[in-house]
FIMARMI-776176 format. One line per 2 residues: number of its first residue (from 1); their letters; for each residue x, y, z of C-alpha. Coordinates in steps of 0.5 Angstrom, whole numbers, plus 500, padded with zeros to 3 digits. Layout:
N
NUM> A> X,Y,Z  ...
END
This chain:
182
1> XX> 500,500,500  505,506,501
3> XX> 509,502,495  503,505,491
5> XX> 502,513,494  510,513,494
7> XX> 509,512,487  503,516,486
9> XX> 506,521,490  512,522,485
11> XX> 507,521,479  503,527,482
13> XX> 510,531,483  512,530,477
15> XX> 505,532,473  507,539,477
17> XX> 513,540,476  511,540,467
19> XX> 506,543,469  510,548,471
21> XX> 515,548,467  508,550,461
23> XX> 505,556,465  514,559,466
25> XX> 515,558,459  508,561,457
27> XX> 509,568,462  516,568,459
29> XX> 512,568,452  507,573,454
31> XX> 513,578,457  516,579,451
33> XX> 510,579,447  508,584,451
35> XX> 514,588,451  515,589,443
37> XX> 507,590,443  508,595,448
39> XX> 514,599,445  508,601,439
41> XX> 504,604,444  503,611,446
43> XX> 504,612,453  503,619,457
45> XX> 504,620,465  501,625,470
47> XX> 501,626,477  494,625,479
49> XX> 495,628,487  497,635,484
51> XX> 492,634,479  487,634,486
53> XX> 490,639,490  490,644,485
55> XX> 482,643,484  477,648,488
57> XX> 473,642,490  478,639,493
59> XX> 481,646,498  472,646,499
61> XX> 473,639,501  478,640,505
63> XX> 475,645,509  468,642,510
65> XX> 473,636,513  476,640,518
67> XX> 470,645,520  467,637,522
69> XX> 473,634,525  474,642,530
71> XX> 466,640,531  467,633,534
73> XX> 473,635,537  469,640,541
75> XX> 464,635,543  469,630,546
77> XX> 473,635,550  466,638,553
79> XX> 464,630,555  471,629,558
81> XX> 471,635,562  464,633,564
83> XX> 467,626,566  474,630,569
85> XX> 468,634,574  464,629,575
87> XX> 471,625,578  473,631,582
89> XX> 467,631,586  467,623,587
91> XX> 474,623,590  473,630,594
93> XX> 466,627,597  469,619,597
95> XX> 471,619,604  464,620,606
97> XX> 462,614,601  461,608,603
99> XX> 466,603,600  459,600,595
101> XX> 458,606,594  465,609,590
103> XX> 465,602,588  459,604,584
105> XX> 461,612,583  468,608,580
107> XX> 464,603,575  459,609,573
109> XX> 465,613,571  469,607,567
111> XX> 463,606,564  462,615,562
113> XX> 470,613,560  469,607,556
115> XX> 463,610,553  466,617,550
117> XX> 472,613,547  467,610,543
119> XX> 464,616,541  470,618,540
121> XX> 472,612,535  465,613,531
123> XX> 466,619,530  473,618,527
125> XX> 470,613,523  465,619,520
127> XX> 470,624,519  474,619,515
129> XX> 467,616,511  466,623,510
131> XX> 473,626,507  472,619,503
133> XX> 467,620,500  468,628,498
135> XX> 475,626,495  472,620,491
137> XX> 468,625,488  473,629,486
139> XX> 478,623,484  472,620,480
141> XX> 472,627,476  480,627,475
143> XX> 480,621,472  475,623,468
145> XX> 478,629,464  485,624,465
147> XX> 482,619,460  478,625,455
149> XX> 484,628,455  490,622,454
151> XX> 484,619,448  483,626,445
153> XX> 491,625,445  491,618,442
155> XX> 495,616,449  493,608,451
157> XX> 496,608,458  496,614,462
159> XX> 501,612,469  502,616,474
161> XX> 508,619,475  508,620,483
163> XX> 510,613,484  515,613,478
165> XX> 521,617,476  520,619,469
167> XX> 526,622,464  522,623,458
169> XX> 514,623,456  509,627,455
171> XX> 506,630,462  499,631,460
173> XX> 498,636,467  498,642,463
175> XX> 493,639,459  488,636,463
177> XX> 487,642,468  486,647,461
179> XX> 481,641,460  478,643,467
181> XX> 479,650,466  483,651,472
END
């Protein structure tokens, strides 16, 4: 019995190894298939982050983002200092408490601590779902005059030069913002 899984065993390593071999010999086909076809297509680049930063819809963005962050700030700090007043007169009035009673004051001021911490991360999750979905927006329209400009141009790939160090090519930034008319 182990003669024959040692012997399927070889079989089914052997079957893999020419399987890999086949999808080596295919991706090497690809990559230089893909490399002569490449060199005959038109490539421009951008950098899409300046592009967004110089759009007013962004610095709006930016500000409403702000106002809401400096607006839930207000509130945390307003139920913190609530719950700093209301320990100072819980540790000034502790001596006169019953030992159940601090007890009790100490879990109701955990519990104001640990219900505030969780506001506090609701809110960070509403500001980041907010800021995401104005710049969405704003990317979703800078892409969409990226692509109306590089077809107008003949371009089939259009990279973003932020992560790539680019000695030559067309940078379409001064077209893609006349397009905007910024």
């Amino acid at each position: 019995m182990k003669s024959k899984i040692h012997e399927l065993t070889k079989i089914n390593r052997f079957n893999v190894s020419k399987h890999l071999k086949s999808l080596l010999f295919a991706t090497a086909l690809f990559i230089g298939a893909s490399s002569f076809v490449s060199a005959q297509n038109k490539i421009a680049h951008i950098n899409k982050e300046e592009l967004i930063k110089a759009m007013p819809a962004y610095a709006t963005a930016q500000a409403e983002v702000e106002k809401l962050a400096k607006t839930y700030e207000a509130e945390f700090q307003d139920q913190l200092k609530e719950i700093e007043n209301l320990v100072k007169q819980y540790n000034a009035e502790a001596a006169a408490q019953t030992d159940e009673e601090n007890i009790k004051r100490k879990k109701q001021v955990d519990g104001m601590k640990q219900a505030l911490a969780m506001y506090q991360q609701q809110k960070n999750q509403d500001l980041s779902k907010k800021e995401y979905d104005l710049l969405k927006s704003i990317a979703d329209d800078a892409d969409a005059a990226i692509q109306a400009v590089a077809k107008a141009q003949g371009f089939q790939y259009v990279l973003d030069s932020a992560m790539l160090i680019v000695a030559d090519g067309k940078d379409l930034m001064a077209d893609v913002k006349a397009h905007l008319k910024l």
